[in-house]
Every structure is written in structure tokens, then in C-alpha cells.
N, C-alpha and C positions, 0 to 999 in steps of 0.2 A: 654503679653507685650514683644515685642523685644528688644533686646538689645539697638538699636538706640532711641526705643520710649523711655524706661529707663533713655538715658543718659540724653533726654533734660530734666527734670527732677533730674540731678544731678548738684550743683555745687561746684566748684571745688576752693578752696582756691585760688589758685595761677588765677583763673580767674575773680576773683571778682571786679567790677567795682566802685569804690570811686565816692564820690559825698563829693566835700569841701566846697561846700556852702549851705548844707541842713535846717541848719537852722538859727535865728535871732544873735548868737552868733560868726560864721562865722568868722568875722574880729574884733573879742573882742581880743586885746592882750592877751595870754595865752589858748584862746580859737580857736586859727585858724590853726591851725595846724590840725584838726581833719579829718578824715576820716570817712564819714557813709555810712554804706551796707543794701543797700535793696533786701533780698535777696527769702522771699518769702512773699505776697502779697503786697499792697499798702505803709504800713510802714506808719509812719509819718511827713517824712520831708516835708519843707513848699519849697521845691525848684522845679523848674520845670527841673534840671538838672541833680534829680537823678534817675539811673537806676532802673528799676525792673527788678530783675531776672525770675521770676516763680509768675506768676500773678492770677493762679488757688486759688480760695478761701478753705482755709483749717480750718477756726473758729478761726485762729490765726495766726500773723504774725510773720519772722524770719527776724532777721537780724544784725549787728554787728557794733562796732565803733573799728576804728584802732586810736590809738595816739603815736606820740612819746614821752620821760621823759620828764616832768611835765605840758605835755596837758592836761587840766580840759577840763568838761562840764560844763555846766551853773544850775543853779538850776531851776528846771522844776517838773512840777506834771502830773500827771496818771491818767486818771478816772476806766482805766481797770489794769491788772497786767502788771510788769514789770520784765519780770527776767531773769539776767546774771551767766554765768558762763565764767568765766576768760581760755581763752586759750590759751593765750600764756603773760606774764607778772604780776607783783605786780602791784595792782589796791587800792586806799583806795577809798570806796564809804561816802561820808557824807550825812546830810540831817538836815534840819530847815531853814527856810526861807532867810537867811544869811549862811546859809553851818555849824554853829557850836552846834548844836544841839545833834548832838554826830557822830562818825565814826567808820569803820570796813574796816580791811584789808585786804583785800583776796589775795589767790597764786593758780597759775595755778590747776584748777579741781574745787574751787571753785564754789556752785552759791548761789546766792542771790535771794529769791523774795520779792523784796520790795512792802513793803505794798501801796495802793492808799489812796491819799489822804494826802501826805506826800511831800514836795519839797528836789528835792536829785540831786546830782551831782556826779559825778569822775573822776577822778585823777590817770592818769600812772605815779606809784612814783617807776617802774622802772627802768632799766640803759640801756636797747632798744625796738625799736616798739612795741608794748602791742595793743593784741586784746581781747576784749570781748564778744561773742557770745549774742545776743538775743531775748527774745520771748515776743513780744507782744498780752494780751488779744481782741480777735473778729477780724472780718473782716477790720474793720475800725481804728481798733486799737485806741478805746473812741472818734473817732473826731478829734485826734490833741493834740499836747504838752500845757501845761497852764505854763506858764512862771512867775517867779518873780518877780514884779515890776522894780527892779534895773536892771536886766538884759534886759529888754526890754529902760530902758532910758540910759543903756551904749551901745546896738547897736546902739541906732540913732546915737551917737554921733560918731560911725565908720563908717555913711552912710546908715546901713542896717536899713526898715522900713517896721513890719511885718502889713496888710492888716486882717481888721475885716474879712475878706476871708480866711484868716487859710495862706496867699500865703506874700515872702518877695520880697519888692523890692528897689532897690539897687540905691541909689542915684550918687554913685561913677562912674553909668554906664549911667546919667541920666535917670533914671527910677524914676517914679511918679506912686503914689496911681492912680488907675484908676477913671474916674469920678465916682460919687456914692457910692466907695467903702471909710471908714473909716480906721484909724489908729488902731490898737486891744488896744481895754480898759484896762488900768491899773486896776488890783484888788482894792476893794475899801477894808479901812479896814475892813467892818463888813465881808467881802467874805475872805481877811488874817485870820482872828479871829475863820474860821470855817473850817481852813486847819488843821490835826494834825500835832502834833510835839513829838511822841512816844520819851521815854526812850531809851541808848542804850542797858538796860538790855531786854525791849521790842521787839525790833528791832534785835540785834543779837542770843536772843537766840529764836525765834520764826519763824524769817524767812532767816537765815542761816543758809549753810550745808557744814562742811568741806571734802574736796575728800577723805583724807586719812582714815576718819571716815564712807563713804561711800561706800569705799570699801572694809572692815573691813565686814560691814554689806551685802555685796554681793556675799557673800562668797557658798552661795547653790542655792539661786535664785534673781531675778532682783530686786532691793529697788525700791517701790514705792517713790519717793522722791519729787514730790506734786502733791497732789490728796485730799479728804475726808478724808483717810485713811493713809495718806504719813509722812511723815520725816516733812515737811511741811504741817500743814491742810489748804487746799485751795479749792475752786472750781474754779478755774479763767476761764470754760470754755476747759481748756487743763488739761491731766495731762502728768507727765514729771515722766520717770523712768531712772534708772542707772544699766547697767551692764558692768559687767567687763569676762574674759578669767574665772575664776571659775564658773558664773551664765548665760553665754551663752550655745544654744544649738541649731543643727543642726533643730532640729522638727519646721516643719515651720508654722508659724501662720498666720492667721489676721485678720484685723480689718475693722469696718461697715463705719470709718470714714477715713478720711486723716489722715497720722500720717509721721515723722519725725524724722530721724537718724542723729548725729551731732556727729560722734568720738569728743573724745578730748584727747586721748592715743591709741598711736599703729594703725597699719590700720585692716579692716576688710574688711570680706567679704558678701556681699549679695547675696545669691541664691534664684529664683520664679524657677517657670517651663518657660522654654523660656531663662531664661538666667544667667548672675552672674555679681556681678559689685564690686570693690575693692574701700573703700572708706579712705580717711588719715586723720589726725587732720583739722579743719578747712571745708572738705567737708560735705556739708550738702545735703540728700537725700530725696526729697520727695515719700512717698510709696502710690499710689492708693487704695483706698479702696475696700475690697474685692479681694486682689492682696495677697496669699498664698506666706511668702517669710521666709528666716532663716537669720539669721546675727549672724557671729563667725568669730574671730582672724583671719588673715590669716599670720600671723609670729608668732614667739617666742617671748617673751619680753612682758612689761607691757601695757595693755588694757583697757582701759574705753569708754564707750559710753552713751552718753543721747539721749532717746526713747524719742520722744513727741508727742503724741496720743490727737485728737482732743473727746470732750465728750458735751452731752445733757446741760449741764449748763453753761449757757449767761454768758458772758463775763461782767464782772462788778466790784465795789466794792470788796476789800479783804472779803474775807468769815469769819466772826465772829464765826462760830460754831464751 
């Protein structure tokens, strides 16, 4: 691989293209302000205006929301994994079908895998722009977002009306349902009733991981941090590792699948045979498989990176085992 082939393959924080009307909450007061990033495959926003970056199917999608202080998200459900790490801002994640079901607050290095089958939102409850990095389970990423009841009857009432098609269309621009196509069905309750609604003792100590506790434990070599075996037991289809400037090493490796570099401390660097690439918080790398490459520091100061390595197990339901 040359350097050029490389870089389309790289993107770059500072290049990241926003899409503000991705999806049904868009024009919800407290909800429009949002920023979503589609940054590697399909992703699931319902809008035909957002970009994709890198469209190459890798078993899982990447991608990220920007918000300014006190931008929510809507309470929405998973059928595959969903999981954030906080890169730049104080983030509280909630979750139950009304948002009070219980909460957790994450700080930068943070991630979360929230479990499927769970309705959950979040909130930049810090004091500027806050992004959160993240990785959705399979290609497809389940289908598409399942939505709250209420959240789908306070878009209409801002004009936006999401299509039995997975697609919104925007009355404010006169836009109408296509002929044939329906309005998306409100959950009935016996389909609410069969949603969880986990404990926050459930919920925070099973599928939360603190950075500083992370890098504590990274100290000789890279933490498994979810996988079968991880800090997090999951098979969501990926698994996701953490190293830092003590548990990196020049010896290059790799791997049979697509896999995925996303500093979230300090810049690094990546060397294959053919060439080297410098990556900073917020840039995200896709590595080809079977592509022999090393990743280590290329400054002094504090370093963290999340590795995400695509693996044989389908994207689905949180893993019980």
C-alpha cells in the first residue's frame, strides 16, 4: 500500500463532514443542534444528506455525534451493539423508555457498550462542543434506529415525518410520504413491554469502562476491552482493544479482517512496509487486512488508542455468556 492509497483510507478530524438532519429528532427543540458523522460504512441515519466517508464494508460501522452544552439525543433502541467513547467533552448517557431509568456519566477516554434492546439517549452536559466517537454492530448496522413512541409524535409536530422506509421527510420543505410508502408504526405496547429496562447497577458495572482504570491495566500489554474475554464480555461481531505509550510496540502485526485505529490521546504513528502515517485524536484509520503495520507514540506526553478488529461473530443481540 502507498502512502496515497493509505491516506484515502484515513480520516481526519478536522475533515469530517456533518449531516444536521440525520435523523427524526432533527428539529425537536434541544435536539437540533446535533451533528452526526458517518464515517465508516453505511451508518444509520434516515437522511439522504449524510456523507459517508469510507464505504468499504468492515463487519461494523464507525462513526460519531458532535453536540454543543445541553444537546440531547432522542431515546432510540439497537438491535446490534452500540458503543461510545467520549472524545472530547462530559457526556451523561440515560436509558428507559422516558430517559429515567437510571444514568452514567462519562469524561473524556470513557466508553460505553450499551447493551441492545435497551432505549437510551445523550446529553453534552459539558461547558463546550463534545464529541463522541462510535461503533456500530454489522454492516448494516441492525436495519436502522427504533424510536420511542413520543419521540416520533414530537417530530411531526416540528414537520419531520419518518417513512415505513427507514427515510424522513420534511414537511417544512414540502415534502410528503411517497405514494405507497407509510408513516413508521408507533410501538404497540405489548412490543414496549418486551424492551429492557436494566438496573443502573446492571448497566454501569457491566458494560462501562473508566479510561483511567484502563490505562492502569495497560501497563505491559493492550487490554482486551470487548471481546469473549474483555473488560467488557461481548461478542457484538468486533472486538475493541486499548493501548497506551507503555503497551505499544514497534513489532508489526496483522490481521485476516478489517480492523480500525481511533487515537483518543496524543498522536501516533503508523508504519506497514511502503510507508507511515501520523494519526491525532479524533482521526480514524481504516487498516486492510492482511496489511503487516505497527502503531507507537510519535511524541512525548500522554497516549491512548482504541484498536477495533472486525471477528467471525454476527452482529446481534448483547452476548449473554
Amino acid at each position: 500500500m502507498t502512502p496515497s492509497e493509505m491516506e484515502s483510507r484515513i480520516v481526519r478530524y478536522g475533515e469530517l463532514h456533518p449531516c444536521k438532519t440525520a435523523f427524526i429528532d432533527a428539529h425537536t427543540p434541544g435536539s437540533d443542534q446535533k451533528e452526526n458523522f458517518t464515517i465508516i460504512g453505511g451508518g444509520v441515519s434516515e437522511s439522504p444528506d449524510q456523507h459517508v466517508h469510507i464505504t468499504i464494508p468492515h463487519g461494523f460501522n464507525i462513526g460519531a455525534a458532535g453536540q454543543p452544552p445541553k444537546c440531547r439525543n432522542s431515546m432510540h433502541n439497537h438491535r446490534t451493539a452500540e458503543v461510545f467513547f467520549v472524545l472530547k467533552g462530559r457526556w451523561r448517557f440515560f436509558w428507559g423508555e422516558k430517559g429515567d431509568a437510571g444514568e452514567v456519566i462519562l469524561e473524556e477516554g470513557d466508553i460505553f457498550n450499551i447493551p441492545t434492546n435497551i432505549f437510551r439517549g445523550f446529553e453534552n452536559i459539558g461547558t463546550d462542543y463534545g464529541m463522541i466517537m462510535a461503533i456500530l454492530g454489522g454492516d448494516d448496522a441492525g436495519g436502522g434506529v427504533i424510536w420511542a413512541p413520543h419521540v416520533i409524535e414530537d417530530a411531526k409536530a416540528h414537520g419531520l415525518i419518518l417513512g415505513e422506509n427507514g427515510k424522513l421527510y420534511d414537511s417544512k420543505k414540502g415534502e410528503r410520504l411517497p405514494e405507497g410508502v407509510k408513516p413508521m408504526p408507533l410501538l404497540s405496547k405489548e412490543e414496549l413491554a418486551e424492551v429492557d429496562c436494566p438496573s443502573a447497577m446492571d448497566v454501569i458495572g457491566g458494560y462501562v469502562r473508566r479510561y483511567l482504570d484502563m490505562v492502569a491495566l495497560a501497563e505491559e500489554k493492550p487490554v482486551k476491552v470487548i471481546g469473549a474475554e474483555g473488560l467488557i464480555r461481548d461478542k457484538p461481531g468486533f472486538e475493541v482493544d486499548f493501548l497506551t505509550r507503555a503497551s505499544a510496540t514497534q513489532e508489526k502485526h496483522e490481521h485476516d479482517k478489517p480492523s480500525v485505529l481511533m487515537p483518543v490521546k496524543g498522536h501516533w504513528r503508523v508504519d506497514w512496509d511502503g510507508g507511515s502515517a501520523t494519526l491525532a485524536p479524533g482521526d480514524t484509520m481504516s487498516v486492510p487486512e492482511g496489511l503487516a503495520h505497527s502503531v507507537v507514540p510519535s511524541m512525548t506526553g500522554e497516549a491512548a488508542l482504541f484498536h477495533v478488529i472486525a471477528t467471525d461473530d454476527a452482529a446481534g443481540p448483547t452476548w449473554k455468556g
